[in-house]
N, C-alpha and C positions, 0 to 999 in steps of 0.2 A: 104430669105436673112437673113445676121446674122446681127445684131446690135454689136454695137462699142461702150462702155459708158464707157467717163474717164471722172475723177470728174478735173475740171477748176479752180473751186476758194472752199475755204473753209473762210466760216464766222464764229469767234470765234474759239473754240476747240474742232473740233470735235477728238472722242477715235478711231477713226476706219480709215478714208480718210485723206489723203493728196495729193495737187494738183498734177495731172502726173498718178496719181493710174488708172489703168484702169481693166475692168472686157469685159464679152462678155456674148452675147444671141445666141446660138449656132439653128441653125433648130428651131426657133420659144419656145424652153421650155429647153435648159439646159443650164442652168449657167456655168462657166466657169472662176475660178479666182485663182491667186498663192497667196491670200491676203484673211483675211475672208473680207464678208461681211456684210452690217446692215440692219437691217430689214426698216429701215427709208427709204433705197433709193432702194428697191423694191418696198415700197409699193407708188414713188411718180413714180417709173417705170410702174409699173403691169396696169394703165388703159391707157396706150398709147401703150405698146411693141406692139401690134399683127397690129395695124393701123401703125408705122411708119416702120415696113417689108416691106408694100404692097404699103404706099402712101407718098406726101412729106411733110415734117413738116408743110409749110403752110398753108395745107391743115385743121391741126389743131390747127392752131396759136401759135404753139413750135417752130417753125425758127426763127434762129437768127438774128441779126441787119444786121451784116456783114457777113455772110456765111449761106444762106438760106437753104440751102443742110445738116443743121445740127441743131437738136433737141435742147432745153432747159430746164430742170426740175431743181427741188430743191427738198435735203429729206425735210422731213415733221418733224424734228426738230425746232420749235422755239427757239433759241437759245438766242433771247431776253427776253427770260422767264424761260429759264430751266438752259442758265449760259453754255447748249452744244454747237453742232457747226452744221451749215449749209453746208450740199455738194450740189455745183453747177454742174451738171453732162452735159456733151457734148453726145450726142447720132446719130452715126452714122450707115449708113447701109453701110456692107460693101459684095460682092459674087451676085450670079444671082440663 
């Protein structure tokens, strides 16, 4: 399955994201974006992508309040300390 990750909210300023921005995990390893990307929010991606292909967020306490069916991360920006900005990323799985 390909995963779906568009960033939802942005805290503070982040240089890279803005909400709406979306990217893709194409067959489990190729990225897929018209936007660069930041190394922040692969690296809050990289230890969930290959578990939310195969199983559902739940499962690893990434689902969300109101749409269960959908992942929640944050890059790994503190933004209360570095003055950058926080992407809240949506992640879905989308194909069979």
């Amino acid at each position: 399955m390909d995963l779906v990750i568009r960033v939802v909210e942005v805290k503070g300023k982040c240089p890279v994201y803005q909400a709406g921005d979306t990217f893709f995990l194409r067959d489990g390893y190729r990225l897929e974006s018209d936007k660069p990307l930041c190394m922040h929010s692969l690296a809050s991606l990289l230890p969930h992508y290959n578990a939310l292909r195969i199983s559902p967020p739940s499962k690893w306490g990434l689902a969300g309040r109101n749409n269960p069916q959908k992942a929640y991360v944050q890059c790994l920006d503190p933004m209360e300390h570095t003055g950058g900005g926080t992407a809240v990323f949506e992640i879905s799985c989308k194909g069979a």
